[in-house]
C-alpha positions in Angstrom: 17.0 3.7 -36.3 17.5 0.8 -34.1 18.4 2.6 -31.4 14.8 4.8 -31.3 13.0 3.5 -28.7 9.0 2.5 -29.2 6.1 4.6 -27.8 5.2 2.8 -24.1 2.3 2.9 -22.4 4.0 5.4 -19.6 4.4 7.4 -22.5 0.8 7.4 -23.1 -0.3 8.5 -19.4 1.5 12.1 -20.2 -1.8 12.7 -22.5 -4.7 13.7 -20.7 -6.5 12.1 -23.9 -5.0 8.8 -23.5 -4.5 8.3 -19.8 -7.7 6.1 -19.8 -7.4 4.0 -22.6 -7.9 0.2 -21.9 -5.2 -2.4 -23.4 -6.9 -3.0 -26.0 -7.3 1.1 -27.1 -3.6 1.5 -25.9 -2.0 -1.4 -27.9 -4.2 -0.1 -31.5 -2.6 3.8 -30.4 0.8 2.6 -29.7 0.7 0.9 -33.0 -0.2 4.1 -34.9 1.9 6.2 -33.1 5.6 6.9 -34.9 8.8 7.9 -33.4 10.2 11.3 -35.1 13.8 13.0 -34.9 14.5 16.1 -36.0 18.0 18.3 -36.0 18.8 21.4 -34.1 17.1 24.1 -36.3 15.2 21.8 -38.7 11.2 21.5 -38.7 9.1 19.3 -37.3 6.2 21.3 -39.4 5.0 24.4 -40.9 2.3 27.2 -40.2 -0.6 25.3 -42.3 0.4 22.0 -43.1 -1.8 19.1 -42.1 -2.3 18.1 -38.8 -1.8 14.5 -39.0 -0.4 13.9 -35.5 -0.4 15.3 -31.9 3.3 15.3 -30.5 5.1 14.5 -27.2 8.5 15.6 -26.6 10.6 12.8 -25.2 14.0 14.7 -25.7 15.5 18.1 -26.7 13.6 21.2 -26.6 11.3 22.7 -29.6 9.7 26.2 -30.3 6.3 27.5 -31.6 6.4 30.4 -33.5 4.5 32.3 -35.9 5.8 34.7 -38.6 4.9 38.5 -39.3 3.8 39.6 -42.5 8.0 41.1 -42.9 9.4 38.0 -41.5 9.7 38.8 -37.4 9.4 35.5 -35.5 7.4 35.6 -32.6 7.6 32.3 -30.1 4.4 31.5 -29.0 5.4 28.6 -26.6 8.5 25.9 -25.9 8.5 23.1 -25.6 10.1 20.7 -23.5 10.5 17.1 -22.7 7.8 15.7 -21.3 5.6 18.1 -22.7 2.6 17.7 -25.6 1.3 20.0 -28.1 -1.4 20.5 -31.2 -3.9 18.3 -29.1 -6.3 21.6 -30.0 -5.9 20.9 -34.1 -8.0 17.7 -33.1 -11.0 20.1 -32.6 -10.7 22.1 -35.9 -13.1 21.0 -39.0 -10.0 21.7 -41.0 -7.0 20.3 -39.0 -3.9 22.5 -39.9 -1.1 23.2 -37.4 -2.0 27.1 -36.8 2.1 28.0 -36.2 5.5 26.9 -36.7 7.5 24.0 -35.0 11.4 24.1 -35.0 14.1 22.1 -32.5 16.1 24.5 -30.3 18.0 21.3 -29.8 18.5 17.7 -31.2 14.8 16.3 -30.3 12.8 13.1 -30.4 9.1 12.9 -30.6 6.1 10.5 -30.6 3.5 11.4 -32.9 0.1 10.1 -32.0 -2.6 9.5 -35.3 -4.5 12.4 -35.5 -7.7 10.6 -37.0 -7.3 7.8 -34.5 -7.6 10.5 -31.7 -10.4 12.0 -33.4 -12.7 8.2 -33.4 -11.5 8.0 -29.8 -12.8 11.2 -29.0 -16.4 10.5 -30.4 -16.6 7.1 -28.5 -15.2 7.8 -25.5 -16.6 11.1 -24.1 -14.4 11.1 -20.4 -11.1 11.2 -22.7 -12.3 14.4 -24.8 -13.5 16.2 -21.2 -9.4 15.3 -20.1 -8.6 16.9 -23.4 -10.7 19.6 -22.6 -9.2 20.2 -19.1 -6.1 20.2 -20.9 -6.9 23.1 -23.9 -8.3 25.1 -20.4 -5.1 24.8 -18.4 -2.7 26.0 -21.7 -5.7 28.6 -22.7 -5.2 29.9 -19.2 -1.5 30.2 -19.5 -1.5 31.9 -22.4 -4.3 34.6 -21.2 -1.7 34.9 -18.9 1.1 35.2 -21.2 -0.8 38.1 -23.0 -1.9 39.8 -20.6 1.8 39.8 -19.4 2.7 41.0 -22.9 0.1 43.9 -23.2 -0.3 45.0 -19.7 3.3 45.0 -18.0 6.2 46.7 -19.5 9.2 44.2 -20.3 10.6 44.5 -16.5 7.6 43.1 -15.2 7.5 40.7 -18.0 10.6 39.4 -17.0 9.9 39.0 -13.1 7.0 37.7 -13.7 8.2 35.2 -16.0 10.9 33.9 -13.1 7.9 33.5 -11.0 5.8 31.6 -13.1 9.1 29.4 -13.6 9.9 29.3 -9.8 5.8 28.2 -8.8 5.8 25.7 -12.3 8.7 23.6 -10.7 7.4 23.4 -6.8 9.4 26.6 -5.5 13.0 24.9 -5.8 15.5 27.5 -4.3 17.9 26.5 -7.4 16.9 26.2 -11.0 18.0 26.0 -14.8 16.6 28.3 -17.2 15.2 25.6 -19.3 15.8 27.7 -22.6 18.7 30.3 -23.6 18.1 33.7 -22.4 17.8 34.6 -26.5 14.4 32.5 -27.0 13.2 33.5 -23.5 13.6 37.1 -24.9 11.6 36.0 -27.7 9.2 34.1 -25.8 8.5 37.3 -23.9 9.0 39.9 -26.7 11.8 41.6 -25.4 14.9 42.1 -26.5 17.9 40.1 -25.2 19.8 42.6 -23.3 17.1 44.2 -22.1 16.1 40.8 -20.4 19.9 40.7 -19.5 19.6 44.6 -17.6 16.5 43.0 -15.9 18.2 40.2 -14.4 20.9 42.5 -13.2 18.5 45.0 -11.7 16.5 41.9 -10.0 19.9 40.8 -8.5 20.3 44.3 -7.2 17.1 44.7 -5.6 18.3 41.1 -3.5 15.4 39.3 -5.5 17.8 36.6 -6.9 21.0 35.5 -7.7 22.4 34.3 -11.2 25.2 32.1 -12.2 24.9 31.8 -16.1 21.1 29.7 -16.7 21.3 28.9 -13.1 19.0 31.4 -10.9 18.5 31.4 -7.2 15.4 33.3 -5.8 16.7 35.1 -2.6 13.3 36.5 -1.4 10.5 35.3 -3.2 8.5 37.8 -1.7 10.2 40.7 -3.4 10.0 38.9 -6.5 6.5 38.6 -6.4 6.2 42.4 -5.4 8.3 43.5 -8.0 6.2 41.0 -10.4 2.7 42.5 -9.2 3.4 46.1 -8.9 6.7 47.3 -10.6 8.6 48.5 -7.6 12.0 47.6 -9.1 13.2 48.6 -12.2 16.6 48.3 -14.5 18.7 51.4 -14.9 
């Protein structure tokens, strides 16, 4: 325990919510907040539990799932370092966590006092319109994310998703899959060597090139035209 560092006030400017606080608001915040680690493959919280804290990732890598009626998991997002989640429970008028969080990998978290946010929120209307801003943005990506899922069969899925990947991190020639190709199978509903034959067909086509996690785009171009209109396709 002695070695967990304490919530900062740069950790504080990664929420929306709390980039405006004053010292004062920031010190009471950072008081309530509480430092969490959790082990590869154990929960952070259940579909349904109470939603006593918003979370920040600091380290490791998290998924949100849900669970079919026979047990099928289906990842809704995942998380990353640097990265927030369950600011919308703060809204609900009974605050549950509406899915499942587990660690992909060995992760540390700050959790941020739910009711505290909530008292923020009614006296300080700019920081719930930078909430707001924020539920919009994620709303948006996952409109996105189902309309990948329901419009686009799983080829498409997958380009798309490297282009999403490729725009989210400022068009780096290079980059590291940030999650193994089995939870970005899940995380697109495909299954894993299905996303592996559509890598394969993409590096045909001269879209990109692979070297284990690590994918260079080639011609962005064709991957965005393979993305929006299915000219490529595994065999």
């Amino acid at each position: 325990m002695n070695n967990i560092r304490q919530p900062t006030r740069d950790e504080l400017q990664q929420f929306p919510l709390l980039s405006g606080l004053d010292e004062t608001e920031s010190r009471r915040v950072l008081n309530k907040a509480r430092v969490v680690t959790v082990a590869r493959g154990e929960h952070l919280f259940h579909h349904g539990d109470p939603a006593r804290r918003i979370w920040l990732c600091r380290t490791g890598q998290l998924k949100l799932f849900r669970l079919s009626d026979s047990g099928q998991e289906k990842i809704i997002a995942i998380i990353n370092p640097g990265r927030s989640f369950a600011e919308a429970t703060l809204f609900m008028p009974a605050r549950v966590y509406p899915v499942h969080c587990a660690a992909l990998k060995p992760s540390e978290l700050v959790g941020f006092d739910a009711d505290d946010l909530v008292e923020t929120l009614h006296n300080d209307p700019e920081a719930c319109f930078r909430l707001l801003g924020t539920l919009s943005v994620r709303m948006h990506e996952k409109i996105n994310q189902i309309d990948s899922l329901a419009l686009q069969n799983a080829h498409l899925r997958v380009a798309h998703y490297l282009l999403e990947e490729y725009r989210r991190l400022q068009a780096p020639k290079t980059f590291r899959l940030e999650a193994s190709k089995k939870h970005i199978a899940g995380l697109l509903a495909v299954q894993p060597e299905t996303l592996s034959r559509s890598l394969t067909a993409l590096q045909r086509e001269g879209a990109l090139d692979m070297d284990a996690r690590y994918i260079t785009i080639s011609d962005p171009e064709k991957l965005e035209q393979i993305a929006r209109s299915g000219f490529s396709a595994p065999h």
